[in-house]
C-alpha positions, 0 to 999 in steps of 0.5 A, spaced: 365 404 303 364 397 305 357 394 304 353 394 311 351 387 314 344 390 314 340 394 310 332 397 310 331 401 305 323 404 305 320 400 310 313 401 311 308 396 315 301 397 316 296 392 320 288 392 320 286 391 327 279 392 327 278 396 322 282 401 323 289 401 320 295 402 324 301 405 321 307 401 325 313 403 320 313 410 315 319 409 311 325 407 315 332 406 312 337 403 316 344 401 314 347 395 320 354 394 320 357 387 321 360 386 328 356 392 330 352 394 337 346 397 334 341 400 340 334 402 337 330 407 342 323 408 342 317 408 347 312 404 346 309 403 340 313 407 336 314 401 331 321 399 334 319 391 336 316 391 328 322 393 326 326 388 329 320 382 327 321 384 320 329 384 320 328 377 324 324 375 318 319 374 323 314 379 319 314 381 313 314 389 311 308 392 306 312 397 303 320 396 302 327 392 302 331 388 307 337 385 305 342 381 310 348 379 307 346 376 300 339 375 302 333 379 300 329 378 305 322 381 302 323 377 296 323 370 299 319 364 301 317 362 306 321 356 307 328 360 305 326 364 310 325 359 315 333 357 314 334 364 314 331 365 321 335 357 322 342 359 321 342 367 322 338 370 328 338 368 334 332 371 338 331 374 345 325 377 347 323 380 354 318 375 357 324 369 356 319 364 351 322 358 355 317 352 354 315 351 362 315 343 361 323 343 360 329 344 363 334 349 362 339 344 358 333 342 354 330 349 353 337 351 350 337 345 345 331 346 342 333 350 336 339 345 334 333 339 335 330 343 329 337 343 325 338 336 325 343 336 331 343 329 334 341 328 341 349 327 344 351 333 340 346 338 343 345 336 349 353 337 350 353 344 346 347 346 350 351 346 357 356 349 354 353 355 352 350 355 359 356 354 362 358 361 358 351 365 362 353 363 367 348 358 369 351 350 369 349 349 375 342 350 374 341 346 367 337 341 371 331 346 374 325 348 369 324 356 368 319 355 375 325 354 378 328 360 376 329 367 377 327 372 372 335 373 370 336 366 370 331 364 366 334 371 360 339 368 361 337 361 359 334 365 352 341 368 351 344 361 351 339 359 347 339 364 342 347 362 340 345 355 340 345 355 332 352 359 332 347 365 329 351 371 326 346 376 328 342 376 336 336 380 336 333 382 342 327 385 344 325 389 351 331 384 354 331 388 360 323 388 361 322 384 366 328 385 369 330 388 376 336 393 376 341 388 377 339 383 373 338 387 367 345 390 368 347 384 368 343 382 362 346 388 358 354 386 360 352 378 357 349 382 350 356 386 350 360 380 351 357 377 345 358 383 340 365 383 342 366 376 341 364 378 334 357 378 334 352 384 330 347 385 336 341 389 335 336 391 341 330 395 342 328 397 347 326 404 352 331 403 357 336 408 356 342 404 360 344 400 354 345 405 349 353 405 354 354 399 351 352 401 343 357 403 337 350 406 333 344 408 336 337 409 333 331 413 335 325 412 332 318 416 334 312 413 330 315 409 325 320 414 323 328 414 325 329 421 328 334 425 331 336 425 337 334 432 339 328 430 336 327 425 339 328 427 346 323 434 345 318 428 343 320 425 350 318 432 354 313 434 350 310 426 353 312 427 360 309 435 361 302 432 358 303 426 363 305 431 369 298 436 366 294 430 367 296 428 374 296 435 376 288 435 373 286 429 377 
C-alpha cells in the first residue's frame, strides 16, 4: 500500500487549566491519503479542533507522531514548522479571522506578504484567487462590508494564497446560515477535486456527502460509527430528560 500523505500515530494532548488537567486526544491513529476529503465528526469538545491544530503544526502534541510527506512534525523547530505551516497548509477557521482594518484583496495577500511575494504579484494573485470564490467584485470592501459567507469566502481565497497542498478547516459552517454553509461546503469540494487533500472538522453532518473518509471521534478518541451515533442518543435522551425536569 502506498504511504499516506498524513500520518498520526498515539497522539495524546494534555492542557492544565486551572489546575485541572484535561485530556484533549487519548491516543488517536490516522492515516490521510493525498487528494483525500477527509470529514472528522465530533460534538463539542470531543478533541476534533485539537487534532486539526496539531496537524496544522498549530500545537504540539504531549505524546505521539505526526508525519506529513517527509516532514515529522513533532520533531521540528519552531522555525521548520513555521515554513511547514508557510508552504503547506492553508487554514480556515469558522469565525473567518480577517483583519478588519483591510479589504478583502489585501486580506487575501497577507500570507504571500510573508513568503516574500512582491506587492505587484500578490495583489494580482489575490484577485484572482477572489475571482475563483466568487467575489471579484467585492475585493475592494473591508469584512464589515461583508455578509458571513462572503467573508468564508475571502478565508478561503486566503487559504490558497501560497498554493498549499493540504487546507484545514475548522467549523467552516459555524457561523453560517443553511445557504451559505451550503455553498461553503461545494467551494471546499471544489478544491479536493482540484487535487487538494481537504480536512475538515466539524458537527455538521451535511459535509460528510461530500467525503472520501469520515472520522468520529468522542473524547478524544477515533470511534466507530455506530459507536459514535449511541454516543449521540445517549446525549440527547439526558437533554431531552433535562427539559422534561424543568
Amino acid at each position: 500500500m502506498p504511504t499516506p500523505f498524513a500520518r498520526m500515530t498515539g497522539l495524546f494532548k494534555t492542557y492544565n487549566l486551572g489546575g485541572a488537567t484535561i485530556q484533549a486526544l487519548n491516543g488517536v491513529d490516522m492515516d490521510i491519503e493525498a487528494g483525500s476529503f477527509s470529514v472528522i465528526m465530533g460534538p463539542s469538545g470531543s478533541g476534533k479542533s485539537t487534532l486539526l491544530h496539531l496537524l496544522g503544526g498549530l500545537d504540539r502534541p504531549t505524546n505521539g507522531r505526526i508525519e506529513v510527506g517527509a516532514q515529522m512534525l513533532d520533531k521540528l523547530d519552531e522555525n521548520a514548522l513555521a515554513i511547514y505551516r508557510r508552504k503547506t497548509v492553508g487554514f480556515i477557521f469558522q469565525s473567518f479571522n480577517l483583519l478588519p482594518t483591510m479589504t478583502a484583496v489585501d486580506n487575501v495577500a497577507l500570507p504571500m506578504r510573508f513568503a516574500r511575494v512582491s506587492r505587484r504579484e500578490r495583489h494580482e494573485q489575490a484577485l484572482k484567487l477572489l475571482d475563483k470564490v466568487g467575489l471579484a467584485d467585492r475585493a475592494y470592501h473591508k469584512p464589515t462590508q461583508l455578509s458571513g459567507g462572503q467573508q468564508q469566502r475571502v478565508a478561503v481565497a486566503r487559504s490558497l494564497a501560497n498554493d498549499p497542498q493540504l487546507i484545514l478547516a475548522d467549523e467552516p459552517t459555524g457561523n453560517l446560515d443553511l445557504s451559505s454553509g451550503a455553498s461553503i461546503m461545494r467551494l471546499l469540494s471544489e478544491l479536493h477535486k482540484s487535487g487538494r487533500t481537504v480536512v475538515v472538522v466539524t458537527h455538521d453532518a451535511r459535509m460528510t456527502r461530500y467525503a472520501t473518509q469520515t472520522v468520529h471521534i468522542i473524547d478524544g478518541q477515533v470511534v466507530t460509527e455506530a459507536e459514535y451515533e449511541a454516543v449521540l442518543a445517549s446525549l440527547d435522551e439526558e437533554m431531552g430528560e433535562e427539559e422534561e425536569e424543568q
